[in-house]
Structure formats: structure tokens, C-alpha cells
C-alpha positions in Angstrom: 72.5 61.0 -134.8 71.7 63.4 -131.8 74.1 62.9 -128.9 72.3 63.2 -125.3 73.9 65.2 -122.7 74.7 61.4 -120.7 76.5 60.3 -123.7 79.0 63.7 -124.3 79.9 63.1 -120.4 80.8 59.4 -120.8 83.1 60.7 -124.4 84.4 63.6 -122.5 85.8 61.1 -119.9 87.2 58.4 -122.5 89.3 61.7 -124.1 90.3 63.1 -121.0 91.2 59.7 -119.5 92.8 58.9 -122.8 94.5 62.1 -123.3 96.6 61.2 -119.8 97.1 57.6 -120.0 99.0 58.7 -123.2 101.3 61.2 -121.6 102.2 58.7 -118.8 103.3 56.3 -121.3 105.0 58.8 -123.6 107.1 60.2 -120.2 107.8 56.7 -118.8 109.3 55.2 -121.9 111.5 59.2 -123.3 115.0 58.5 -123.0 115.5 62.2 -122.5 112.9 61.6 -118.9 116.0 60.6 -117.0 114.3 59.5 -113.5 117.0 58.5 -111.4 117.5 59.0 -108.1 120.8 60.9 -107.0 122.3 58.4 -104.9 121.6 54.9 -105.4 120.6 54.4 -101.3 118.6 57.8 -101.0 117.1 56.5 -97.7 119.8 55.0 -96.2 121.5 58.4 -97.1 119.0 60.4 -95.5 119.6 58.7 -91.8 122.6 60.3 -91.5 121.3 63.9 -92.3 121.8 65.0 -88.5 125.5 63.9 -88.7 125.4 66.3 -91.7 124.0 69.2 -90.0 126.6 68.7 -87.0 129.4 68.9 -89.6 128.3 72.3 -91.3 128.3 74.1 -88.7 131.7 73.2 -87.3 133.0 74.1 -91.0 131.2 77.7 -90.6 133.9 78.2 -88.0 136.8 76.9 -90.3 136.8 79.8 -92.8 136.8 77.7 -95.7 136.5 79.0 -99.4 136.7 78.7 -103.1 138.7 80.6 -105.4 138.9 79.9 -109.6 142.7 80.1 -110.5 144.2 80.2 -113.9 145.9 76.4 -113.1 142.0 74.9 -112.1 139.6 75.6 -108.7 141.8 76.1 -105.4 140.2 75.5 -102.0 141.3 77.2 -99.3 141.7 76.5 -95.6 143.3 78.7 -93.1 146.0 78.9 -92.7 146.8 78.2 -89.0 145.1 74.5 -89.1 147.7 72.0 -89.5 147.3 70.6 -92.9 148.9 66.9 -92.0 146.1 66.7 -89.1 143.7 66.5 -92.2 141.8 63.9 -93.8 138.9 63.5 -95.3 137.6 63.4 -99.4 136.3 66.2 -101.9 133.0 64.4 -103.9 132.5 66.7 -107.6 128.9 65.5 -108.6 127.3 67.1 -111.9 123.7 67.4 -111.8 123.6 66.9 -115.3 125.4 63.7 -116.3 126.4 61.2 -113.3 129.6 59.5 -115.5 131.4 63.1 -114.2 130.9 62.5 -110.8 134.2 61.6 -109.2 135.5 61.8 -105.7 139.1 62.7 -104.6 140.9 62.0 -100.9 141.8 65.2 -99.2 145.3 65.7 -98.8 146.4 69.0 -98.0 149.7 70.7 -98.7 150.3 74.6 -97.7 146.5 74.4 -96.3 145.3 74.5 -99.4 144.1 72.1 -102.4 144.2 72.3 -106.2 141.8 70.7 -108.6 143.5 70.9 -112.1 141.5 73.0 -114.4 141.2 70.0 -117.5 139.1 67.5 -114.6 136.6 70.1 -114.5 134.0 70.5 -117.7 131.9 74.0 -118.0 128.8 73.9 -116.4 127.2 73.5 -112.8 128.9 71.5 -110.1 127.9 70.7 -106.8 131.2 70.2 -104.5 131.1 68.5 -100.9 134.3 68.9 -98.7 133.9 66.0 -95.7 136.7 66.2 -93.5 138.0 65.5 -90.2 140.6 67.1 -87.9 141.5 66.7 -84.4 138.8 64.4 -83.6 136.0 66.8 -85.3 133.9 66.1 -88.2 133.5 68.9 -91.2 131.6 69.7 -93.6 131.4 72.3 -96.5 129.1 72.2 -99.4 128.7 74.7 -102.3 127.1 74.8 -106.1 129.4 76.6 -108.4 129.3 77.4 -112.1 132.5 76.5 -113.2 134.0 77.9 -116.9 137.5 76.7 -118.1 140.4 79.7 -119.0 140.7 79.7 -122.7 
């Protein structure tokens, strides 16, 4: 049987049409295709960005760092704030499995705040510091790769 040039279009369109519905299938129905969003009300989230931006840059005038200690990950603020004047919470998200996530309230003492090295896990964190103090709102965010002292 001689196949026309008509014919080898119309087969070459079958595979290549085939060869994608199969990968759409195979990628919507992999367990290890995790397609979740990172907060469960992304847009609602996302109206509130300019609040966000306001925040950051007030922290860039706060001073405020990170510092791995042998007792777990110490946050620093300086030291002439008055840490009773502060409130706010510390959200921990990992990127790579959500059941880590967990948030903590802010509660300062000696301007400074100690998370205890056995909550944290190896790997990539992203940390979020939302705070207030004397009427202004705060912000500091930072991605750290955190690795426990042996």
C-alpha cells in the first residue's frame, strides 16, 4: 500500500496530537505533579500586596537580621526598640511540604527571638516577620537554607 503525501499529514497529526494528549493525562493524574497553589486565597492574598510593599521598607530601617546559633535560628532586632511595644507573628513556610508550615506570635524578650533548633528540619525555608510597633506596620522576609548542629 503506497501512502500519499495527504494521508502521512493527517497520521503525522493523529501522533503528534496523540503523543500530547498522553502527557497531559499522565501529568494531571502523577502524584509526584503536586499543583497546589501556595496559599489557599492566592487572589485575595494578592490585594494586599501594596500593604506589603509599605511594610518592607519601614523594616529596611529597623536593622533586623538572622543569625544560626548552636540552641536553633536567633532573630535579631536592635536593640534600642522597646521589645514590650512589639507584636506581631513569625510564619516558617517550606516550599517543599506544606504539613511544616507553622506560624508563631512574636513576643520579644532582650530584643531578640529564638527558634529552637529541633522545630526546624534541613532544607530551604522561607521566613516572614509581620510586626507592628508604635503604630507602624513591618515587614521582613528572607529564604534561608537551614542545617541542624550535629
Amino acid at each position: 500500500m503506497k501512502i500519499n503525501w495527504g494521508t502521512g499529514i493527517v497520521i503525522a497529526f493523529i501522533g503528534f496530537i496523540s503523543f500530547i494528549l498522553f502527557f497531559v493525562v499522565r501529568m494531571s493524574t502523577d502524584n509526584r505533579a503536586n499543583h497546589d497553589l501556595v496559599t489557599k486565597e492566592y487572589y485575595k492574598a494578592e490585594l494586599g500586596y501594596q500593604k506589603e510593599i509599605d511594610a518592607e521598607n519601614n523594616a529596611k530601617e529597623m536593622n533586623v537580621f538572622l543569625e544560626k546559633t548552636k540552641e536553633g535560628l536567633l532573630i535579631k532586632f536592635p536593640k534600642n526598640i522597646d521589645s514590650q511595644s512589639v507584636n506581631g507573628t513569625l510564619s516558617l513556610y517550606r516550599p517543599s511540604n506544606k504539613h511544616l508550615d507553622f506560624d508563631l506570635p512574636l513576643s520579644l524578650s532582650n530584643s531578640h527571638l529564638l527558634i529552637p533548633d529541633k522545630r526546624l528540619l534541613d532544607g530551604r525555608w522561607d521566613i516572614k516577620i509581620f510586626w507592628n510597633y508604635k503604630g507602624k506596620e513591618y515587614l521582613y522576609k528572607e529564604s534561608i537554607t537551614y542545617v541542624q548542629q550535629k
